[in-house]
C-alpha positions in Angstrom: 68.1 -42.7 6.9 70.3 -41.1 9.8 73.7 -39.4 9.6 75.3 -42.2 11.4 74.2 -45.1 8.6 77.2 -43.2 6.6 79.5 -44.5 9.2 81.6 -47.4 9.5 80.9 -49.6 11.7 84.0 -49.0 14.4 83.1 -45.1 14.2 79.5 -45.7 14.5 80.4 -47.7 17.8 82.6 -44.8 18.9 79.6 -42.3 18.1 77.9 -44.4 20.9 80.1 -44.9 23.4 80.6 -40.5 23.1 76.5 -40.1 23.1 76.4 -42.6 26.0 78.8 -41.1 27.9 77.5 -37.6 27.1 73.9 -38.0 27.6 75.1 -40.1 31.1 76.7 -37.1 33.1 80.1 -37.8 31.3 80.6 -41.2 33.1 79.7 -44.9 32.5 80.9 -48.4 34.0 82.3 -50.9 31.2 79.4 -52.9 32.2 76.9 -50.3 31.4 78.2 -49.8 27.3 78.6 -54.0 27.3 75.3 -54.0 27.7 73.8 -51.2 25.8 75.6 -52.2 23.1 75.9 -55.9 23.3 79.2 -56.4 22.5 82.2 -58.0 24.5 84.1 -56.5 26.7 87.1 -57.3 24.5 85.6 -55.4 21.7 84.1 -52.7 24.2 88.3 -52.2 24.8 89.2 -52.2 21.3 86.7 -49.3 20.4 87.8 -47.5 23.0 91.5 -47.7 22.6 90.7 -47.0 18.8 88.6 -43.7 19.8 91.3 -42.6 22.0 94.1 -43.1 19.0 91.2 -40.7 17.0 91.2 -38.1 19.5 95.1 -37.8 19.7 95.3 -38.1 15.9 93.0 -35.0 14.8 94.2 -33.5 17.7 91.3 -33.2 19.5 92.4 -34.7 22.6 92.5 -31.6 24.5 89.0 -30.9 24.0 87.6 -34.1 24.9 89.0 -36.4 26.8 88.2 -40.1 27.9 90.0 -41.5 30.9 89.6 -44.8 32.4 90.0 -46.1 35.5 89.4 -49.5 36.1 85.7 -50.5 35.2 84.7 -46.6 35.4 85.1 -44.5 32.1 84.5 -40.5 32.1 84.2 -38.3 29.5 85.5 -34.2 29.8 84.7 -32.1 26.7 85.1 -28.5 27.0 82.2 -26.6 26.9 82.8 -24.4 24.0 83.4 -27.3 21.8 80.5 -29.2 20.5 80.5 -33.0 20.2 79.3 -33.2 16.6 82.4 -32.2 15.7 84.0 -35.6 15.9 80.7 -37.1 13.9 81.9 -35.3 11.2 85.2 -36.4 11.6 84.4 -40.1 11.6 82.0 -39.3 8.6 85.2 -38.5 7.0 86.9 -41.3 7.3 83.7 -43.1 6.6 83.8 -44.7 2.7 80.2 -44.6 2.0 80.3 -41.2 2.8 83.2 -40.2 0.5 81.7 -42.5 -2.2 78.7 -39.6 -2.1 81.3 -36.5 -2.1 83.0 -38.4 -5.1 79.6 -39.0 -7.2 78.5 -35.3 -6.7 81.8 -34.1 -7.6 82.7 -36.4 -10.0 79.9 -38.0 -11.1 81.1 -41.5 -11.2 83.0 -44.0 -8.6 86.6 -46.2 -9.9 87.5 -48.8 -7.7 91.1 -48.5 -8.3 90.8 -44.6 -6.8 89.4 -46.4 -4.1 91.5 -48.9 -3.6 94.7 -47.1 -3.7 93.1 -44.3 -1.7 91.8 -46.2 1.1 93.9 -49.4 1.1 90.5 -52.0 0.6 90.3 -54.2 -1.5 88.1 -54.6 -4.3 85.3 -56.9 -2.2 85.7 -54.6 0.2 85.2 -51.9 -1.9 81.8 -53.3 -3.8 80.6 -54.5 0.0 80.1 -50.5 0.4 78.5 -50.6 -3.0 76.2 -52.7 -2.1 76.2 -51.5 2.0 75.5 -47.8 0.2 72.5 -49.3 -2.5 70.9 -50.2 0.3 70.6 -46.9 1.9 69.6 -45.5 -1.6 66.6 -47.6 -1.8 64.5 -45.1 0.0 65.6 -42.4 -2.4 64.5 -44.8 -4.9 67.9 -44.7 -6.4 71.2 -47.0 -6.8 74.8 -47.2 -8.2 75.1 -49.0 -11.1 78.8 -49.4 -13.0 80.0 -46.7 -10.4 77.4 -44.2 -11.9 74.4 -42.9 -9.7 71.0 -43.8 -11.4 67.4 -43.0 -11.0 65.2 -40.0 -11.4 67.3 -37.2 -11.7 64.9 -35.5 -9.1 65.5 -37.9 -6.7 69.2 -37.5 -7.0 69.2 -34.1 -6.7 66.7 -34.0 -3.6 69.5 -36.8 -2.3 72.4 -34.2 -2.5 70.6 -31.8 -0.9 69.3 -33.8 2.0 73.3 -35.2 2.5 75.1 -32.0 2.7 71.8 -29.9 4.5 71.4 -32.5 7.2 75.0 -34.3 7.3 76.9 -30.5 7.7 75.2 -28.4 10.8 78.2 -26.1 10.4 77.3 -24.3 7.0 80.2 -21.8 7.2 82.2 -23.2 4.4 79.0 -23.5 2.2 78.3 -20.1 3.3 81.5 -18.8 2.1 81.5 -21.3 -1.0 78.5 -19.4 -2.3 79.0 -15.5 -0.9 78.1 -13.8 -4.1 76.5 -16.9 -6.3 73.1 -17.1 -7.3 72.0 -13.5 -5.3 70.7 -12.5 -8.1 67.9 -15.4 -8.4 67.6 -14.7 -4.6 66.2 -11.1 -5.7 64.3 -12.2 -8.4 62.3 -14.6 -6.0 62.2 -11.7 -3.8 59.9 -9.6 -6.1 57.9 -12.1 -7.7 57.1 -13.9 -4.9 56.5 -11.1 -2.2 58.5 -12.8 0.3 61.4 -12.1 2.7 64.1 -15.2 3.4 66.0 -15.3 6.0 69.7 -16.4 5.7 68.8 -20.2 6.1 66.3 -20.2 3.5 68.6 -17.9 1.3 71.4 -21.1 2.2 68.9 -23.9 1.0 68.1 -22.2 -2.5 71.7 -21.6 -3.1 72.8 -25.2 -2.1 70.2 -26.4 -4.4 71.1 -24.1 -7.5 75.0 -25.6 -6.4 73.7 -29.1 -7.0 71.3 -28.3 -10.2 74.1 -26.6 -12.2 76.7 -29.2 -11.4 74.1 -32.0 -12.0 74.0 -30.2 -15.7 77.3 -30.0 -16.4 78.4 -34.0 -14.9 74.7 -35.6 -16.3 73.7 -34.8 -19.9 70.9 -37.5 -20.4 69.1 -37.2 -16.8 66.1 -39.3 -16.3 62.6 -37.8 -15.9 59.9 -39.6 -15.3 57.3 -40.2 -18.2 54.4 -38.8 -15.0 56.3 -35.6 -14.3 53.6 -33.5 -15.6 51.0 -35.7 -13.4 51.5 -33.5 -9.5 49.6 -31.1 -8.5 51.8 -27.8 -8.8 49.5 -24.1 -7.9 51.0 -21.4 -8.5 53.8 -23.0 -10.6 53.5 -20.2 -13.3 54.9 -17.4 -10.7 57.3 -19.7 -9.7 58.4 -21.2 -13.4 58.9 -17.5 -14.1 61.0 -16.3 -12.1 63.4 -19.3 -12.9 63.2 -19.1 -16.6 64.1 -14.9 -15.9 67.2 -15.8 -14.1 68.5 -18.5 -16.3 67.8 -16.6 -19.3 69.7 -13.5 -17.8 72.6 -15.7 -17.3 72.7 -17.9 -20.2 72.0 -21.3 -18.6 70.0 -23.9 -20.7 66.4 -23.8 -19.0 63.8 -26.6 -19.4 60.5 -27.0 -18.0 61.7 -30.2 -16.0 64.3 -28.0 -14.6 61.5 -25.3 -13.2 59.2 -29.2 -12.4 62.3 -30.1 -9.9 63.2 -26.3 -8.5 59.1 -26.1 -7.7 58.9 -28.9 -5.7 62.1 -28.4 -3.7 61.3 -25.1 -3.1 57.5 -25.4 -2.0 58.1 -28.6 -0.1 61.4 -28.1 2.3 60.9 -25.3 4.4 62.3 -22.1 2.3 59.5 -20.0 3.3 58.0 -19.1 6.5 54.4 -21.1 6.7 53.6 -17.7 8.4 54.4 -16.0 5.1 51.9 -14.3 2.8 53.2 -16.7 0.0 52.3 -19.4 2.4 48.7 -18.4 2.7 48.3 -17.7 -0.6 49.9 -20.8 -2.2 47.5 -22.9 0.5 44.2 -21.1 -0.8 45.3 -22.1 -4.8 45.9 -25.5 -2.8 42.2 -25.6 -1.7 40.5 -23.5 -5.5 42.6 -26.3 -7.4 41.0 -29.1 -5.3 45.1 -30.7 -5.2 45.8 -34.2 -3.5 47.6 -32.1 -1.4 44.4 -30.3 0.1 42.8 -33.5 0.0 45.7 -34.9 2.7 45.1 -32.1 4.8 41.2 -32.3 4.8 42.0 -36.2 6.0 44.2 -35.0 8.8 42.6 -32.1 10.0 39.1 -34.0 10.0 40.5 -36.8 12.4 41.9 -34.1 14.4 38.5 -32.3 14.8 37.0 -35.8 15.7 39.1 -36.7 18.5 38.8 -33.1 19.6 42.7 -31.5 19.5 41.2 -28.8 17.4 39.3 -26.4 19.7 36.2 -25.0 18.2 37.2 -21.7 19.4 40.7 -21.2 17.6 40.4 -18.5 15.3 40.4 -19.1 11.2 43.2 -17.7 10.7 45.3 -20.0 13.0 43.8 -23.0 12.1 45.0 -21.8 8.4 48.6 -21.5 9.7 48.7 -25.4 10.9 47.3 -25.6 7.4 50.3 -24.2 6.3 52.8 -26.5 8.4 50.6 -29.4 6.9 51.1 -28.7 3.4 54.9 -27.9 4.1 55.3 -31.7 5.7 52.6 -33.3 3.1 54.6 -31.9 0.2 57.9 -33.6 0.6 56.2 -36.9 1.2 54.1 -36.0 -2.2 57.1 -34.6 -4.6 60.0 -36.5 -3.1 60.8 -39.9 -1.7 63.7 -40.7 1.2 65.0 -38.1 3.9 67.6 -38.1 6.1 67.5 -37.0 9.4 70.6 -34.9 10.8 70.9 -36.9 13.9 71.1 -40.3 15.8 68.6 -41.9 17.4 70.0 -40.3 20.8 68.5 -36.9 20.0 65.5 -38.4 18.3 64.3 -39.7 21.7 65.1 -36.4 23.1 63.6 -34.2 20.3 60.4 -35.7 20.7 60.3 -36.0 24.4 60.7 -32.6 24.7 58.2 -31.4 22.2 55.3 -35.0 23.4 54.5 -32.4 26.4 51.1 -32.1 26.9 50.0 -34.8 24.3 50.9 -38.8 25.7 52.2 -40.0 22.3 49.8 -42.0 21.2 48.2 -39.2 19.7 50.7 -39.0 17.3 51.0 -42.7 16.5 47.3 -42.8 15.8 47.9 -39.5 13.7 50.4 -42.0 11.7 48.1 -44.7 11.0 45.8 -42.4 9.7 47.6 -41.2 7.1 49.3 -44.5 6.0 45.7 -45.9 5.3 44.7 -42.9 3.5 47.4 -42.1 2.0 50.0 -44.8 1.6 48.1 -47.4 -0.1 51.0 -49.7 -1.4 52.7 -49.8 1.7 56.0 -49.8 0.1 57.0 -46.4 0.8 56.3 -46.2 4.8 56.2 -42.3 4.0 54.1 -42.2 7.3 55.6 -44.6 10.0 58.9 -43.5 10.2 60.6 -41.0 12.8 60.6 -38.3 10.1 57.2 -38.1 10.6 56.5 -39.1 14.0 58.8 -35.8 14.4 56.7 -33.6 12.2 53.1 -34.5 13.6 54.3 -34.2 17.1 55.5 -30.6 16.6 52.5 -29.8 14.5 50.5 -31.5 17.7 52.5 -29.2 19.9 51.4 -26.1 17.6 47.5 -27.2 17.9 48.3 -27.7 21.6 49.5 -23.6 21.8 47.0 -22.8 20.1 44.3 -24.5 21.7 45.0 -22.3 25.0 42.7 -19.5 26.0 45.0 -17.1 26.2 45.3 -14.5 23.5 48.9 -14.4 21.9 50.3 -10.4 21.3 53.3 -9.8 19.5 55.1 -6.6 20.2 57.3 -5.1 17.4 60.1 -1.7 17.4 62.0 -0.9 15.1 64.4 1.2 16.6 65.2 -1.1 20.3 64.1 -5.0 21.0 64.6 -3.4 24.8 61.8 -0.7 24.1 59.8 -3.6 22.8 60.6 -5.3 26.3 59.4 -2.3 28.0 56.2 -2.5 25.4 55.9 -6.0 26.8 56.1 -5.5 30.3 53.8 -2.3 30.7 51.2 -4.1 28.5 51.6 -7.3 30.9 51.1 -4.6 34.1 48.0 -2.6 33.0 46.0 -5.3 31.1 47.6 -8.6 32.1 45.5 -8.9 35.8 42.4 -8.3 33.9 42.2 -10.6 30.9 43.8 -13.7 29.8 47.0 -12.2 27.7 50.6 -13.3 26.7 52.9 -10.6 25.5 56.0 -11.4 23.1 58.5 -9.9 21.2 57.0 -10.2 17.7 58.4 -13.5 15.5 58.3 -13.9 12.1 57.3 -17.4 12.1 54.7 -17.5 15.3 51.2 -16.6 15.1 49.7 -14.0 17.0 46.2 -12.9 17.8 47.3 -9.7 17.4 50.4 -7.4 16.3 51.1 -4.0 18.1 54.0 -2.5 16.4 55.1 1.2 16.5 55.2 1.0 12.6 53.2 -0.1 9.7 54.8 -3.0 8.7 53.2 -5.4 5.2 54.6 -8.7 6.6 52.0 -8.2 9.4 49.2 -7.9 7.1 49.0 -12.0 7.1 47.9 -11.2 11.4 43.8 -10.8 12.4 44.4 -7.5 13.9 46.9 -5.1 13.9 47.3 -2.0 16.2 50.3 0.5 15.3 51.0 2.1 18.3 52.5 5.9 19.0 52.9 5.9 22.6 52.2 2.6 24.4 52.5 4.5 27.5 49.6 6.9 26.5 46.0 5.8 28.0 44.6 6.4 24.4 46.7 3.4 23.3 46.0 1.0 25.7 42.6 1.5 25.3 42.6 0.4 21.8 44.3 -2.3 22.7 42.3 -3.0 25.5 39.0 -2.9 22.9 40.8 -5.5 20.3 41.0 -8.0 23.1 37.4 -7.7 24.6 36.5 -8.0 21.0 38.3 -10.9 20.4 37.4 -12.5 23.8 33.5 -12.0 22.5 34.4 -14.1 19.8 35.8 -17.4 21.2 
């Protein structure tokens, strides 16, 4: 599912004719959209007189601007405004898209609201009913009666996904949610031994947002007679620290409610796959024998075979694109449906940026793999989709880094990023002519070889080798360092 399925069917034409403008230089020929889109050139005129009505009537029409001359069109934005803005405008006029706002905030649809509200009438208003059940499908969900139904999971994992992926400015959820569910932040904090940063602090509050409204608007949610069946290590840590937090603020608890908050949480990227949690929850992945470590065993097998996995990449690497495995494997294994927060514009883009050095057929035959494996049915096309073909071209693009000889340092001060810099570049002078290096500030979520930092720091504990450095100008210094890389050279 994309963003722009939400959209009528004018403002999805107006989407393109703002993409194809935009991704043309800001100029097109009348010709050019005719055929792109195939449509008439009477309809091409309509949608543009319609989005220029748009522009002037959310007064926007001083920061982008279409003019047209003849058969030539041009578009002018100005560069500190960013297109998206007038998706989420057309998303708002959009009734699909409101009938989601109004079953999350209300928990049930009334065509009379509707038709009052948006002037439709009542065939209109079940075509979206029906135009909308068809989207739901791959959420394995639909609206019966006005009501939302299916497995309550699924409908909370729906909510998410629309208001992570359809809103790329989270400042109003950020404000919405300032002070709520900190505490539960904390508590994950120390049981867990990890560190968020504020977009994973952002997903586990938007999910909490959703959970205690789906409480208060759904008092006979559906769980599925299997929800004990998946594979869940490491649930106890995890069920804990929930059941602490809703204790502590008086919140009815269940063990379905800690089921649904473990597989959000361990399956959509609110942890670093560089984080110790990661590592550990992977190795519980591998004692427990889960169908999870099974799917990665399938993948990284065929990956051995055809030879993207060098022999020489150290364990400890190959374990993180374990990690980014699981962390795409586990949504397709808890959850059905996604959306992706973009149009098929930037898809193209997204993965013709990332492609580079692999031809694409890599990941295509990466695909088919796992749908035989893993897909059985073929009902769910889990794994031939562009959510995927996404994911196991970036995870490619990982092997790809890390299949290059040169050893990865990541240089970390706490006091300046610039002395760091300086770090960096005086490391690059002495020992860069001599062996095969590259030199980094230090990132949470990369990998390195190995970790200089002028303090001792626990996240880096995760790293092969760590060297704390006093002076990085002193010769003593840089000949540690100098003796972790010849040591690490001896061993690849």
């Amino acid at each position: 599912m994309l963003k722009r399925d939400f959209l009528e069917k004018p403002y999805d034409y107006m989407n393109d004719i703002l993409l194809f403008l935009y991704n043309n230089q800001g100029r097109a020929t009348k010709n050019e959209l005719v055929s792109a889109f195939q449509i008439s050139l009477p309809t091409l005129n309509e949608y543009l007189s319609f989005l220029q009505t748009f522009l002037e009537e959310n007064k926007i029409d001083d920061q982008v601007v279409i003019t047209m001359q003849g058969e030539n069109i041009s578009l002018k934005k100005k560069p500190t405004f960013p297109l998206k803005e007038v998706v989420v405008l057309f998303l708002d006029k959009s009734i699909k898209f409101q009938m989601v706002n109004k079953l999350f905030s209300k928990g049930e649809l009334s065509c009379d609201y509707f038709q009052l509200t948006y002037a439709i009438s009542s065939a209109t208003y079940y075509r979206k009913i029906t135009e909308l059940n068809e989207l739901l499908k791959e959420f394995r969900l639909q609206i019966k009666r006005g009501k939302l139904v299916g497995e309550e999971k699924q409908i909370r994992y729906f909510f998410f996904s629309f208001f992570w992926f359809l809103f790329e400015d989270k400042s109003a959820l950020e404000k919405e949610t300032a002070n709520q569910y900190l505490g539960f932040v904390d508590i994950l904090k120390d049981s867990l031994n990890l560190t968020f940063d504020p977009t994973e602090v952002l997903q586990i509050k938007l999910w909490m947002k959703i959970s205690f409204r789906r409480m208060t608007t759904e008092y006979s949610p559906v769980i599925s007679p299997n929800y004990d069946y998946p594979d869940r290590p490491l649930f106890e840590e995890i069920n804990l620290a929930l059941h602490t937090y809703m204790k502590k603020i008086d919140r009815p608890y269940t063990i379905y409610e800690a089921y649904m908050f473990y597989d959000f949480f361990c399956s959509l990227n609110n942890f670093s796959p560089n984080s110790a949690f990661a590592f550990r929850l992977a190795e519980k992945q591998r004692q427990e024998s889960s169908y999870l470590n099974y799917m990665n065993k399938v993948i990284l097998k065929y990956l051995k075979q055809q030879g993207y996995l060098s022999s020489y990449a150290s364990s400890t690497r190959l374990l993180y694109i374990e990690n980014l495995l699981f962390q795409l494997h586990s949504q397709l294994y808890y959850f059905d449906g996604f959306i992706l927060p973009f149009d098929n514009w930037t898809i193209k883009s997204i993965i013709h940026a990332h492609r580079h050095p692999f031809s694409g057929n890599e990941v295509f035959e990466l695909m088919d793999i796992a749908t035989k494996k893993f897909d059985q049915d073929g009902e769910k096309g889990n794994f031939k989709n562009k959510f995927t073909e996404i994911h196991y071209t970036i995870i490619l693009n990982h092997i790809a880094e890390l299949n290059e000889e040169k050893i990865s340092i990541g240089v970390y001060h706490s006091l300046n990023p610039f002395i760091g810099d300086l770090v960096i570049q005086h490391l690059t002078n002495i020992l860069g002519h001599k062996y095969p290096i590259k030199a980094e500030a230090y990132k949470e979520d990369s990998h390195y070889d190995i970790v200089l930092s002028n303090i001792y720091r626990e996240t880096g504990e995760k790293q092969d080798l760590i060297y704390i450095f006093s002076d990085i100008g002193n010769s003593y210094d840089m000949a540690e360092i100098e003796k972790l890389i010849i040591q690490l050279i001896g061993t690849r």
